[in-house]
C-alpha positions as CSV (number, residue, x, y, z in Angstrom):
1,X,-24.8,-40.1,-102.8
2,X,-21.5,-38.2,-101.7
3,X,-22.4,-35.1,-103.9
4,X,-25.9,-35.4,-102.5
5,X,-25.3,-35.0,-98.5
6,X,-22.7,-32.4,-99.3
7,X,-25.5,-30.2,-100.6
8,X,-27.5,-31.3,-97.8
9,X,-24.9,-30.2,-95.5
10,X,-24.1,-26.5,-97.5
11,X,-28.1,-26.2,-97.1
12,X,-28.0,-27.1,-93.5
13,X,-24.9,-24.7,-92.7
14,X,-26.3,-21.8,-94.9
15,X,-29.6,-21.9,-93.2
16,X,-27.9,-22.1,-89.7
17,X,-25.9,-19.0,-90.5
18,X,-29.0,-17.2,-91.8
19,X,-30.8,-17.4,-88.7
20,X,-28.5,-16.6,-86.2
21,X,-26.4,-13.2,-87.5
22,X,-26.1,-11.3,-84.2
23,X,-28.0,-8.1,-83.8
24,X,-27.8,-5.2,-81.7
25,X,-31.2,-4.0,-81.6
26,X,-33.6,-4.2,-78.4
27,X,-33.5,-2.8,-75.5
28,X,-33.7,-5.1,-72.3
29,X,-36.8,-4.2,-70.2
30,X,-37.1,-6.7,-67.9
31,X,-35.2,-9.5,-65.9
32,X,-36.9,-12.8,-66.3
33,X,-38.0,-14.4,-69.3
34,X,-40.0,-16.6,-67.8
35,X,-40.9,-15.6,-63.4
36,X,-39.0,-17.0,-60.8
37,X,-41.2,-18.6,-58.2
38,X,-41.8,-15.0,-56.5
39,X,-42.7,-12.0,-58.4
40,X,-40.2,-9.4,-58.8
41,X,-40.1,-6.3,-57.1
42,X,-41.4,-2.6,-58.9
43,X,-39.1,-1.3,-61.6
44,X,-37.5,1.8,-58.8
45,X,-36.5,-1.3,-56.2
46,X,-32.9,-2.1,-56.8
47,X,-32.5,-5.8,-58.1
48,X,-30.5,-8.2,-55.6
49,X,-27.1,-9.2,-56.5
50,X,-27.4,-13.3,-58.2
51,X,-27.2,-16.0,-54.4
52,X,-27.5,-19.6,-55.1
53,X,-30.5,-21.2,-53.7
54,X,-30.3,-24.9,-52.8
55,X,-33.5,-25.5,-52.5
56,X,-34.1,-24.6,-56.0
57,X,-31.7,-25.8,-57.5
58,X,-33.0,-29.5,-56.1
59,X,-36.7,-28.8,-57.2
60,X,-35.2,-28.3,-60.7
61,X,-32.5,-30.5,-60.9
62,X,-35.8,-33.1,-60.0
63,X,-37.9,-31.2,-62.5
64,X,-35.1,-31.7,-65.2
65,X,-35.5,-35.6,-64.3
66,X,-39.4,-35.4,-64.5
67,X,-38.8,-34.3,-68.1
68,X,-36.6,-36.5,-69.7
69,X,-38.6,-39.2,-67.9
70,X,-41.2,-38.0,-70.2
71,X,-39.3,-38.9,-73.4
72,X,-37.6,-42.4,-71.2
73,X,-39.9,-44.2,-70.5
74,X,-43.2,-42.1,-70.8
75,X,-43.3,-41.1,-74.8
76,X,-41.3,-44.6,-76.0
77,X,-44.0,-46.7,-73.8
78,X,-47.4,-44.3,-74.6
79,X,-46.3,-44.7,-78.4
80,X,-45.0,-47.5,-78.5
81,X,-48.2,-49.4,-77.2
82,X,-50.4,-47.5,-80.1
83,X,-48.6,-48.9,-83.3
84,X,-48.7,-52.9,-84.3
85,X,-46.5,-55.2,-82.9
86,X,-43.9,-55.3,-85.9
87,X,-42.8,-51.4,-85.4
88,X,-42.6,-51.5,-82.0
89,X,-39.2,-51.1,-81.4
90,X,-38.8,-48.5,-84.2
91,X,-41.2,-46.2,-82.6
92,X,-39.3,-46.4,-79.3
93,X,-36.1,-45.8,-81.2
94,X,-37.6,-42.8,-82.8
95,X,-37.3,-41.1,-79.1
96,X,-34.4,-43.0,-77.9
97,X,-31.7,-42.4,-80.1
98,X,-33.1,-38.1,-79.9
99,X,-31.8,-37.9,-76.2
100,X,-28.3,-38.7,-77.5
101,X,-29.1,-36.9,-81.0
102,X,-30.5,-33.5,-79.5
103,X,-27.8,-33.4,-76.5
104,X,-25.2,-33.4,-78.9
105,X,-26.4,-30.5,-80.7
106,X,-27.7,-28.6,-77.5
107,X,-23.9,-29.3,-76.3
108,X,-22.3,-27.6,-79.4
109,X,-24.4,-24.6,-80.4
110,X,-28.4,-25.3,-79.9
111,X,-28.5,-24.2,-76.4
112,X,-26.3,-21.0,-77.8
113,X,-28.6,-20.8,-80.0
114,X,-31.9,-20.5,-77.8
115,X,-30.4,-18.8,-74.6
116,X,-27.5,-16.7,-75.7
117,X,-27.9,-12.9,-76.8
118,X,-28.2,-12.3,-80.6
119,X,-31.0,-11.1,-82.8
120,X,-34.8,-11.1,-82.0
121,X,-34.9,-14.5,-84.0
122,X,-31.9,-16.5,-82.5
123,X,-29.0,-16.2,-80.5
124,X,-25.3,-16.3,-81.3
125,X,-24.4,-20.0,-81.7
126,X,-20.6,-19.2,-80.7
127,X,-21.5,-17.2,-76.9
128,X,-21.7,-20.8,-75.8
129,X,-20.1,-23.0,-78.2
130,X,-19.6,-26.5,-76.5
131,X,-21.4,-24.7,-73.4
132,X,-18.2,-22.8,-72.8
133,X,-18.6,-21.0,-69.7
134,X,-21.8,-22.2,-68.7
135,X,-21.2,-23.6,-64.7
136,X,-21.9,-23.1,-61.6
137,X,-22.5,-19.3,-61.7
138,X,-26.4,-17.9,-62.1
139,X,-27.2,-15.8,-65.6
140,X,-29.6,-13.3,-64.3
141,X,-31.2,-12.9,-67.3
142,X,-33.0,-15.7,-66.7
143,X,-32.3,-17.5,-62.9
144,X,-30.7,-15.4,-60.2
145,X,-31.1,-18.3,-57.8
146,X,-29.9,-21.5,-60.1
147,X,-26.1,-22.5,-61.8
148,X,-26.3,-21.5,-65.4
149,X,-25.8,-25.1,-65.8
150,X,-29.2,-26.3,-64.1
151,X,-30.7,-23.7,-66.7
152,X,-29.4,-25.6,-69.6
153,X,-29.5,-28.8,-68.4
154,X,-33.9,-28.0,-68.0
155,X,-34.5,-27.0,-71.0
156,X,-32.3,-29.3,-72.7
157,X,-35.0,-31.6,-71.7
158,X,-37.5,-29.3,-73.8
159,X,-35.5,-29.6,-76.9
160,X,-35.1,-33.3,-76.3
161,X,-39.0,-34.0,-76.3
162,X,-40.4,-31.4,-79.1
163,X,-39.0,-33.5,-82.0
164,X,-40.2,-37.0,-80.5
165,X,-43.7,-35.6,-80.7
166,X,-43.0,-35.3,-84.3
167,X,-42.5,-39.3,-84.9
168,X,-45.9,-40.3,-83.7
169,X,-47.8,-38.8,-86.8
170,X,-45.0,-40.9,-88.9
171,X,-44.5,-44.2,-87.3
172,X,-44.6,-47.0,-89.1
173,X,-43.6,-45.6,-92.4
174,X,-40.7,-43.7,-92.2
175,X,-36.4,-44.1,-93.1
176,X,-34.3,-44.3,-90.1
177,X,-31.6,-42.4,-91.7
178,X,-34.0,-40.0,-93.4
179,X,-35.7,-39.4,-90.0
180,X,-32.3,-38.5,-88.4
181,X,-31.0,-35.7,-90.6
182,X,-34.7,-34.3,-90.7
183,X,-34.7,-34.1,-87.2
184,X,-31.2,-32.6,-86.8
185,X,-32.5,-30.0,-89.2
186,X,-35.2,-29.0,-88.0
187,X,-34.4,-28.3,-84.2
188,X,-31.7,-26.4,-85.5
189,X,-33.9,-24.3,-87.8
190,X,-37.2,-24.7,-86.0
191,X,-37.0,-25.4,-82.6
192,X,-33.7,-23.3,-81.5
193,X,-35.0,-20.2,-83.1
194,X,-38.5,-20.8,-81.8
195,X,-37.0,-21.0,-78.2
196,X,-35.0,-17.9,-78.6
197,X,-38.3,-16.0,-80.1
198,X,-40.4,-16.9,-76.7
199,X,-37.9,-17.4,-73.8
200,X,-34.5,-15.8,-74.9
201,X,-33.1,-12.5,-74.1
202,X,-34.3,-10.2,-76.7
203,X,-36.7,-12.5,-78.3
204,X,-39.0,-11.0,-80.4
205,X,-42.0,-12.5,-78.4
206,X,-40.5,-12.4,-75.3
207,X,-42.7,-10.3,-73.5
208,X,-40.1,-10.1,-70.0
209,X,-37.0,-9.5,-71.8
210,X,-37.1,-6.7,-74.5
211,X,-39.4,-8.4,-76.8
212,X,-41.1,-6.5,-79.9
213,X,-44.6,-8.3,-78.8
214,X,-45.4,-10.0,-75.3
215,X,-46.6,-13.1,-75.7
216,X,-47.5,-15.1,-72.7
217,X,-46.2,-18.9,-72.9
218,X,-45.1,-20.3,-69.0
219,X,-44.1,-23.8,-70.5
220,X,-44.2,-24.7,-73.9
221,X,-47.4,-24.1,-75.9
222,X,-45.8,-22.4,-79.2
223,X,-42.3,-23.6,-78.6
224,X,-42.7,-27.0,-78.0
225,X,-46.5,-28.2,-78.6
226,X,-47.3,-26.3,-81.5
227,X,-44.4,-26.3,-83.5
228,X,-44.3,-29.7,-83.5
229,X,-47.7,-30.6,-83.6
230,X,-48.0,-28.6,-87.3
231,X,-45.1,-30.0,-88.4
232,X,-46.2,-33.4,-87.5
233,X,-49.7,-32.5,-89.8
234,X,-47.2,-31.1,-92.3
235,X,-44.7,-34.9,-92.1
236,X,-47.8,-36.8,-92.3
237,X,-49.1,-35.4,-95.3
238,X,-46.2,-35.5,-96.8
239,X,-45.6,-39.0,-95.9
240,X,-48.3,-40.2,-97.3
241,X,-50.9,-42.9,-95.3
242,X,-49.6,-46.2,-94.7
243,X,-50.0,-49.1,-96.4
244,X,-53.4,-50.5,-95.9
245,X,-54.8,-47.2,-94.0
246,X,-58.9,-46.4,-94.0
247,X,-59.0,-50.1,-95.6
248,X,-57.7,-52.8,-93.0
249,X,-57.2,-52.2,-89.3
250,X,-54.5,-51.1,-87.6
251,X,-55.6,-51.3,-84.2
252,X,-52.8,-50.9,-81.2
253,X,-50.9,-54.0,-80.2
254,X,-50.4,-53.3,-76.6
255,X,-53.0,-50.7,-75.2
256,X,-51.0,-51.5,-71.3
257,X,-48.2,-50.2,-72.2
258,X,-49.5,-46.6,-73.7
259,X,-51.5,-46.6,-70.3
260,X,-48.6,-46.9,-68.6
261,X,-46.6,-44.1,-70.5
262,X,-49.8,-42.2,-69.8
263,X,-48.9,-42.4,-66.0
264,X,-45.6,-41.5,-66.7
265,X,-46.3,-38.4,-68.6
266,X,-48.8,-37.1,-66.4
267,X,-46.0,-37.0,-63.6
268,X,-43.3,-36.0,-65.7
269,X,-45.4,-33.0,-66.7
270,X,-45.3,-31.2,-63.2
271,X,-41.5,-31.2,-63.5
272,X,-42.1,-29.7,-67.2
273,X,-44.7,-26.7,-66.3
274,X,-44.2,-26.5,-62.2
275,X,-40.1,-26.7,-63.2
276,X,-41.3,-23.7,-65.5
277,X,-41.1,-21.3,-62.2
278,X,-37.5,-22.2,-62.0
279,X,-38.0,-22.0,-58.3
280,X,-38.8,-23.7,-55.1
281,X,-42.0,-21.3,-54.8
282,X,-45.6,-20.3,-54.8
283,X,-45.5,-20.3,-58.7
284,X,-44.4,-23.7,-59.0
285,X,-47.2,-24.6,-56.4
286,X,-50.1,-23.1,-58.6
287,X,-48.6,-24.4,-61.7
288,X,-48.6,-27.7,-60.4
289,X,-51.9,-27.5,-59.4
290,X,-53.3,-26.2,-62.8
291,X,-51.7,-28.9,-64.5
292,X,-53.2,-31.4,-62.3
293,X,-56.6,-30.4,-63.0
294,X,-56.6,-29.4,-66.6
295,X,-55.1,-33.1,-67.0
296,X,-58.5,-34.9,-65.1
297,X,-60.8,-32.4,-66.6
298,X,-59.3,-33.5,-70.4
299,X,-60.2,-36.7,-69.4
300,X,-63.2,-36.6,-68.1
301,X,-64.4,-34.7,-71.5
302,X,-62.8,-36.2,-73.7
303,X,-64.3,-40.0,-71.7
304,X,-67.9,-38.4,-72.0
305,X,-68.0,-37.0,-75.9
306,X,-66.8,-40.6,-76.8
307,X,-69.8,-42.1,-74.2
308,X,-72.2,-39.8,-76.2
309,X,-70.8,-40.5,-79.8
310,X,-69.8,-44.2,-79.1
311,X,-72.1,-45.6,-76.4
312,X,-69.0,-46.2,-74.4
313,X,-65.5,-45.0,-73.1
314,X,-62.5,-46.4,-73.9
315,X,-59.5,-46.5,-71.2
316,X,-57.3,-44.7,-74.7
317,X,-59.7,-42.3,-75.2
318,X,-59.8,-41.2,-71.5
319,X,-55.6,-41.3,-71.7
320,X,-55.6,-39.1,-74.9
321,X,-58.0,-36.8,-73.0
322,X,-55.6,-36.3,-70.5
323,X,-53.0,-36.0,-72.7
324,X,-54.9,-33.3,-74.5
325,X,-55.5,-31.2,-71.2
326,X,-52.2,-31.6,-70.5
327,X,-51.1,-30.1,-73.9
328,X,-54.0,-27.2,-73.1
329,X,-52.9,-25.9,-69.7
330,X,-49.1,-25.9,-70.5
331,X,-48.8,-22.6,-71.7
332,X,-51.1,-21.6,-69.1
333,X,-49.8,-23.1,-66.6
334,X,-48.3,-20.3,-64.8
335,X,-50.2,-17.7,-65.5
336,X,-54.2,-19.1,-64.4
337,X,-55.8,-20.1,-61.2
338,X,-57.1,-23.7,-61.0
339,X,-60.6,-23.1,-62.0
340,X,-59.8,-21.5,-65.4
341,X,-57.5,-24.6,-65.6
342,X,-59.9,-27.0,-65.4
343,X,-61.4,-24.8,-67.8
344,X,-59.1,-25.2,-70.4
345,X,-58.5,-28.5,-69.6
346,X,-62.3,-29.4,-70.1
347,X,-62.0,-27.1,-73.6
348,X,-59.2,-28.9,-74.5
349,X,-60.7,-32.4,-74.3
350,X,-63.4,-31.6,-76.4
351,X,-61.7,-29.4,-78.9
352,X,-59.2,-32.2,-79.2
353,X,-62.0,-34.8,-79.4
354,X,-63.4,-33.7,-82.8
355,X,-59.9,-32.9,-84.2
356,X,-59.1,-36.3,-83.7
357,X,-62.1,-38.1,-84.7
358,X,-64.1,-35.7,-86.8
359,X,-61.4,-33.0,-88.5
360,X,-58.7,-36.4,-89.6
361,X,-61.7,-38.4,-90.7
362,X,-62.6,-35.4,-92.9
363,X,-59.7,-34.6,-94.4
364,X,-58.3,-38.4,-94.2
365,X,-54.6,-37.5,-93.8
366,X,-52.8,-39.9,-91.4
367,X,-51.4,-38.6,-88.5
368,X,-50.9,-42.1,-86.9
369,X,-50.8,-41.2,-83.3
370,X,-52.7,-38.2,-83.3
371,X,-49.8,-35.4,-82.8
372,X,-51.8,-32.7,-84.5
373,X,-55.3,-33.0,-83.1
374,X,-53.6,-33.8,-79.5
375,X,-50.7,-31.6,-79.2
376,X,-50.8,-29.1,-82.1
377,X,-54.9,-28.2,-81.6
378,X,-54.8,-28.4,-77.8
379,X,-52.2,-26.1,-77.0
380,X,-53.5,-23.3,-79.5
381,X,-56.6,-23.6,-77.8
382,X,-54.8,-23.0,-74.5
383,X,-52.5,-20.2,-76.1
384,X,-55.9,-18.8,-77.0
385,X,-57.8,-19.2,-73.7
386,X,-54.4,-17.9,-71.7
387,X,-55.5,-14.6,-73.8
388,X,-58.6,-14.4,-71.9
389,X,-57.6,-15.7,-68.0
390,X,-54.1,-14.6,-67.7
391,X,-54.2,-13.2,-63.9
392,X,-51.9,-11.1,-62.1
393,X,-53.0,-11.9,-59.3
394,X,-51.5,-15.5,-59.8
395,X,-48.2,-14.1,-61.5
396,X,-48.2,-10.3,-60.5
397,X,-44.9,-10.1,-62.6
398,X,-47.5,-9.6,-66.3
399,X,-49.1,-6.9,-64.3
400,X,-45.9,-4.9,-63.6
401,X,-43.2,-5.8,-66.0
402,X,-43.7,-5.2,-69.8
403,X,-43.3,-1.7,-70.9
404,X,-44.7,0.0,-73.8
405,X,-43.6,3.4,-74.5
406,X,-41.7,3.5,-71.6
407,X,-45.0,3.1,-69.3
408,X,-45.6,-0.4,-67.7
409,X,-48.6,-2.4,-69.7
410,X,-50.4,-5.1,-68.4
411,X,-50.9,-8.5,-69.9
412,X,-53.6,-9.8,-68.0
413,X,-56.3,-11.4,-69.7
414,X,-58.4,-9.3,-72.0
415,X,-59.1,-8.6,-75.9
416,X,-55.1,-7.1,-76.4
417,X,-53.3,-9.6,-75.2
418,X,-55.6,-12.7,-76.9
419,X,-54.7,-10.5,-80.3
420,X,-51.1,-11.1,-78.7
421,X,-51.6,-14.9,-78.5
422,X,-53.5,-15.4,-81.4
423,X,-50.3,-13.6,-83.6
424,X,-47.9,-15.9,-81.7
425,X,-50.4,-19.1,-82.5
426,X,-50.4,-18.1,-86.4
427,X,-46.8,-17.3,-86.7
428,X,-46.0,-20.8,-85.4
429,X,-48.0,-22.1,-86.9
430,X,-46.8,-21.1,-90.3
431,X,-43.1,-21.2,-89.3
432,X,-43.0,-24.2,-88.1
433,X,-45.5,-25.7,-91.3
434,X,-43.4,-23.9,-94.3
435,X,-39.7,-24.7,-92.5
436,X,-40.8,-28.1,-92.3
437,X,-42.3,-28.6,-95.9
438,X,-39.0,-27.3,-97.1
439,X,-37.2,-29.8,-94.8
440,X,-38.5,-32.9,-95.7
441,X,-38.7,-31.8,-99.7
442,X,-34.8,-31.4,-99.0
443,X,-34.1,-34.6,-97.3
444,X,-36.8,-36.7,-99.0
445,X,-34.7,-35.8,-102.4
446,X,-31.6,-36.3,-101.0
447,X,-31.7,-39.1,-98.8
448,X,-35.1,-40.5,-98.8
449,X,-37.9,-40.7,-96.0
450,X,-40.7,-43.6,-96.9
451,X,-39.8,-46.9,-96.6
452,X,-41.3,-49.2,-99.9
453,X,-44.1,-51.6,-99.6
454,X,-42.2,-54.5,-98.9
455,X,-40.3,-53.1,-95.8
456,X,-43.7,-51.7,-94.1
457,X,-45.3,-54.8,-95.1
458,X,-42.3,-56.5,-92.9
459,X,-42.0,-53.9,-90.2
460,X,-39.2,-51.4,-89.5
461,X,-38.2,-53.1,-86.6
462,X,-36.9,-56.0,-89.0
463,X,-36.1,-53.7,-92.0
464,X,-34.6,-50.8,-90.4
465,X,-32.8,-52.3,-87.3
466,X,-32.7,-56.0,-87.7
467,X,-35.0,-56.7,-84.8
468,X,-38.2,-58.5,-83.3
469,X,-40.0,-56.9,-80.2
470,X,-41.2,-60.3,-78.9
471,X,-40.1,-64.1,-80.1
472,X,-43.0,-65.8,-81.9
């Protein structure tokens, strides 16, 4: 076993030296990777010297709140109601222990990683080893108004939540101790990277800050939703279906509590795209209200396909609908008016729909809360649909800020920058899938990831932490 997680660990260090080898190609064409809250001035107006802004630095200190509260209590509850009452407290533990887990590494080199300057495909992990000199000062690459602190602290948050996604396609079946080193290996390979690609300074997607190809993402739908919504597909398969799946059933034990976590996610989600502006502004103001009304409009489609197909509408199916437009507008978010969100939200309901009840059933694979069809489907579908309704008038910064050629191009909706997203959907898509099927072959050989038949039989909450979830 010794000789066995020291391989692991030479894997794990080889890879995380592979990816982030500093480069110094790319120029820097723009300021933000992501708008502040108001549009920046033309390219010949001289940029304003980095002043602190109370205000936003309370709207995101809340909006870094709002998204943890979306791991704490929102993702333990809304999963934890879906699986049967003997892995209940496993499946909250599956998100718990990743806030200590993920801060840890985010501390030490995975916010380095994502946010410092390095090659197109990850920054330096040493520019802010153990977040050395990251305070109370602004970096104007990304917030001119916000500590540097405040930056890291938000999307901490980010990097927290994108790996608890994962665990719903495999609850109920998977090792503790397998899950952990999986995880820590794959937001260091995946997600870090990822991050850097779409929001870091010289990202090769980054389309504000010297990217090779802009691709427009206000909040999270490659970095966060898809990524770990095809490697949740990708774990599942793998996995294999649980004992007893398509044959007995394995209905949820406490349908309140995922209602509940519901609630809690749909609030937690204006801090996660609104918070996206990094400022107290306009920008926030639309985003927040996109994200509102692509989150009814998922329900109410996603409530009247299962009315249609079913003869009537269950409470979870209207909660995964808003789920699902909630997952649709995020990367649009920031970038789309409120009737294109309600749009996508509407799409993204139905989309998600047959995913989830037509595409599984098809291909009987069992992703046992629905990540995929939810998270992974729903925000490619709003990657793709952003293509099409990106507006400038909403966020005039994609009108005047990437250059091509040296001559400023705009991103606004439109055949171009759809080819844009759609590159940026299948390149997540596959580097997210083939990094994780080499993950788990690794950790699945050397440590271990499925529980036998005995211990599911049981529960994990007896067999892997020695626990009941309610006295009998």
């Amino acid at each position: 076993m010794k000789s066995r997680l020291r391989c692991l660990l030479f894997v794990f260090a080889f890879a995380f030296i592979l990816v982030a080898l500093p480069s110094q190609g790319g120029a820097i064409i723009g300021q933000l990777p992501r708008p502040a809250a108001e549009p920046a001035a033309v390219a010949a107006s001289p940029i304003a010297a980095p002043v602190l802004n109370s205000g936003d630095n309370a709207w995101m200190l809340a909006s870094c709140a709002l998204v943890l509260m979306m791991t704490a209590p929102g993702l333990i509850l809304f999963y934890g109601g879906l699986v049967r009452a003997k892995n209940v407290l496993a499946t909250m533990m599956h998100s718990l222990i990743l806030m200590a887990l993920v801060s840890m590494l985010w501390m030490i080199f995975g916010y380095s990683m994502a946010f410092a300057p390095g090659n197109a495909f990850a920054g330096n992990p040493v520019t802010y080893f153990m977040l050395n000199g990251v305070g109370g000062a602004p970096n104007p690459d990304y917030s001119r108004t916000l500590p540097q602190e405040t930056f890291m602290l938000f999307q901490m948050m980010f990097a927290i939540i994108t790996p608890a996604l994962i665990s719903g396609a495999v609850a109920e079946r998977i090792k503790f101790k397998g899950y952990l080193v999986f995880v820590l290996l794959w937001v260091t390979i995946v997600y870090f990277p990822l991050c850097h690609m779409v929001w870091g300074k010289g990202g090769f997607f980054n389309w504000a800050l010297g990217g090779k190809i802009p691709v427009l993402d206000f909040a999270g739908g490659t970095v966060v939703h898809i990524s770990s919504g095809v490697s949740a597909l990708v774990c599942a398969i793998l996995l294999g279906r649980r004992y007893g799946y398509l044959h007995e059933p394995m209905m949820p034990h406490n349908v309140v509590l995922s209602l509940i976590g519901t609630g809690l996610l749909w609030v937690g989600w204006f801090g996660f795209n609104a918070g996206s502006a990094l400022a107290a502004g306009t920008l926030a103001t639309s985003a927040f209200a996109a994200t509102h009304f692509s989150a009814a409009a998922g329900a109410l489609s996603w409530a009247f396909m299962e009315w249609r197909d079913k003869g009537k509408p269950s409470v979870l199916g209207a909660a995964s609908g808003m789920i699902a437009g909630l997952a649709t507008i995020t990367p649009a978010s920031g970038f789309v008016s409120v009737p294109p969100a309600f749009l996508i939200g509407l799409a993204g309901g139905i989309v998600c729909y047959f995913a989830v009840t037509k595409l599984k059933a098809m291909f009987k694979y069992d992703d046992a809360l629905d990540v995929f069809g939810v998270h992974g489907v729903g925000s490619a579908v709003g990657m793709l649909l952003l293509g099409i309704f990106a507006s400038a008038t909403v966020n005039p910064a994609i009108g005047a800020t990437f250059q091509s050629n040296g001559v400023v191009a705009s991103l606004a909706g439109g055949l171009h920058q759809l080819g844009n997203q759609a590159v940026a959907v299948l390149f997540t898509a596959v580097f997210a899938g083939v990094i994780t099927f080499i993950l788990f072959k690794l950790v699945d050989t050397f440590i271990g990831l499925r529980v036998d038949i005995e211990d599911e039989s049981i529960g994990l909450d007896l067999t892997q932490h020695g626990e009941r979830a309610y006295s009998e």
